[in-house]
C-alpha positions, 0 to 999 in steps of 0.5 A: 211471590214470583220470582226468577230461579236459575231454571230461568238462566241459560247461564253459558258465558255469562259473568254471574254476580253471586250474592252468597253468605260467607259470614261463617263463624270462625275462632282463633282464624279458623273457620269452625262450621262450613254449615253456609259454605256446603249449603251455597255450593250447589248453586255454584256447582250448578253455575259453574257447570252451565258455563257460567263465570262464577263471581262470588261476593260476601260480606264478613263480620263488621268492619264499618268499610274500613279494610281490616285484615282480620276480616278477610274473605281470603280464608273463605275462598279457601274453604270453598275451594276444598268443599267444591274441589275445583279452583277457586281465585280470590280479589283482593277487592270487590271492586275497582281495577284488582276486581276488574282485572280478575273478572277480565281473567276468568273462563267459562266454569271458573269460580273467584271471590271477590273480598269482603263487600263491608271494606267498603262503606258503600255496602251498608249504606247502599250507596248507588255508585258502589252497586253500579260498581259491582254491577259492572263486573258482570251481566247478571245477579244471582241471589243465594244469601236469604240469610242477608236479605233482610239487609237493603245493602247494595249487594242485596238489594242495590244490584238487583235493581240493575241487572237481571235478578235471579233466586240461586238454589239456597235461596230458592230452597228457603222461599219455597219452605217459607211460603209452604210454612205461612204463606200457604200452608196446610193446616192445622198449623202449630208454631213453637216459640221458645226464648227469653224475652217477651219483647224480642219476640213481640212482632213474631207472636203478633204475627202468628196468632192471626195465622196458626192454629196452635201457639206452644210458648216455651223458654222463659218467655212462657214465664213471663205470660203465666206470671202475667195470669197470676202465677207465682214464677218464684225467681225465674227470669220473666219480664214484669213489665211485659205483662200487659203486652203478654195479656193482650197477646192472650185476648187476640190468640183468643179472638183469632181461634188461635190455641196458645199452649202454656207449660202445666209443669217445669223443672225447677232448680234454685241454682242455674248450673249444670245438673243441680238438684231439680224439682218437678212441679206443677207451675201452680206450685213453684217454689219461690226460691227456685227458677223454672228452667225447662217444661215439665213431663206433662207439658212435653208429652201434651205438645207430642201428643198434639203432633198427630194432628198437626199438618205444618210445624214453625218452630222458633226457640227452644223450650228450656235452657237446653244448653245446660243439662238436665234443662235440654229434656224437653226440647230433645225430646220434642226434637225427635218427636217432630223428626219422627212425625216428619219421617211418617209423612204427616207433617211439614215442619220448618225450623231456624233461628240460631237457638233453634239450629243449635238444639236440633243438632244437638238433637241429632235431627237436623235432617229429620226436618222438612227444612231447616233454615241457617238464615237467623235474623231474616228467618225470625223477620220473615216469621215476623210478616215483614217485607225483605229488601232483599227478597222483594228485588226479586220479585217479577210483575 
């Protein structure tokens, strides 16, 4: 796809609308990660420098367009203001007369917040009126929230279609990864798909087999296919009446050239609870009072041992319940392995999804990747080869 970066924008003097992702996690009113805030701040940094006047509208949490004091963008504009280190003013609405006059205000390099888009029912229904209201407030948009733009609300999408639109840095960064991942990648391609259920990840497995030539399926999901081969899983979680869907995967991996690693071995445990006494077994032989919980040795040492050869890696999902020790071996293990691959030039890999994020952290490898993405659900649909609301209003002819 083509689209329009801020290399496009000779940004002096214009009110620029910025579409962020100010949906940080926050616990007791407290912001606890500023993962999304450090990553948009180069494009306001950017903005702001060229003699931009920097609007930045967000949506936060769930509020059903009702204003909701909880769910204010108040303490993000705060929070942005310590990580640039420069003034940041806040509306205490996105649009109207308060956001009009705010806007009214500002000079060339100023940064304001406008609060939270979802006060306003018109955001998640894409009503038109709200997008010309937003549109009003400035000349031209800019698009850093890839990690929204599987939404066609009228911050993402609507605006777009009204004013000139442009890919902020963030954005930029994570188009650029994507397409470089599965739009045209170098191969041979591996993609690592972890997780519980078979069904939430239907669309994706459909989508990759036709495009990678190597699968790895861990987490409970891969009970489930093995248990659709035959295999006695004992009590681990898997879903039975996936098995039909899973076999058919199997025969279009098959059909498509696609090589679908399955774990040979597990860690078995008959409680799930940090560190109970485990078994490694072959998957032939799981005891039927146990759960597999995590890949075994074998299986691990099998998918590092493929990384040579691998020129892109897509990974989505851990391989075990990594949260709860001893069941995180295989997924850190893998973690530092593809972290070195990347570090020897060999590789491109890509990462993202909630879990995933969560696991190369722990890893302590989130920058030994090529690219990780903090964009959850439009990251997984982007795997998945569907279309982003958000994203194709960018596109140019």
């Amino acid at each position: 796809m083509a689209f329009r970066t801020l290399d496009d924008l000779n940004a002096k003097g214009q009110r620029v609308l910025l579409r962020a992702d100010l949906n940080v996690p926050v616990r007791d009113g407290r912001i606890t990660d500023l993962t999304r805030i450090e990553r948009l701040s180069p494009t306001i940094r950017e903005l702001s420098e060229h003699g931009a006047r920097v609007i930045v509208c967000s949506h936060f949490d769930r509020p059903k367009g009702k204003r909701v004091a909880a769910m204010s963008l108040h303490p993000m504009a705060e929070a942005l203001r310590e990580v640039l280190g420069r003034p940041v003013r806040f509306a205490n609405d996105c649009v109207g007369p308060e956001a009009q006059v705010a806007v009214a205000a500002m000079q060339n390099g100023d940064v304001l917040v406008l609060e939270n888009t979802r006060f306003h029912a018109g955001e998640e229904a894409n009503d038109p009126v709200f997008a010309a209201e937003l549109a009003s407030l400035c000349d031209v948009f800019v698009n850093d929230a890839f990690s929204a733009a599987h939404r066609a609300h009228a911050s993402t999408e609507g605006v777009a279609r009204l004013l000139p639109a442009y890919a902020g840095r963030l954005m930029q960064a994570e188009l650029e990864a994507l397409e470089a991942a599965l739009g045209s990648p170098v191969r041979p391609v591996m993609a690592i798909v972890g997780g519980a259920k078979v069904s939430t990840k239907l669309d994706l497995l459909g989508n990759l087999v036709g495009r990678v030539q190597m699968l790895v399926i861990g987490g409970a999901m891969a009970n489930t296919f093995l248990a659709a081969q035959g295999v006695n899983v004992g009590r681990s979680l898997q879903e039975s009446e996936m098995h039909d869907t899973a076999r058919r995967i199997l025969e279009q991996a098959k059909a498509a050239g696609c090589e679908i690693l399955l774990p040979t071995d597990a860690v078995v445990a008959r409680e799930f609870k940090p560190n109970p006494p485990t078994e490694i077994v072959s998957v032939a032989a799981i005891p039927t009072d146990s759960m597999m919980l995590d890949v075994g040795p074998v299986t691990t040492a099998e998918i590092v041992g493929r990384l040579p050869e691998v020129r892109t890696l897509v990974w989505n999902g851990p391989l075990g319940a990594f949260e709860t020790p001893p069941f995180d071996a295989a997924t850190m293990a893998l973690a530092h392995a593809v972290a070195r691959a990347t570090a020897a030039g060999t590789m491109r890999s890509v990462g993202g999804g909630g879990d995933t994020v969560a696991a190369l952290r722990q890893a302590g490898v989130m920058d030994g990747l090529s690219y990780v993405s903090s964009a959850g659900g439009a990251f997984l649909e982007w795997l998945e080869g569907k279309t982003l609301p958000g994203v194709a209003a960018l596109e140019t002819a």
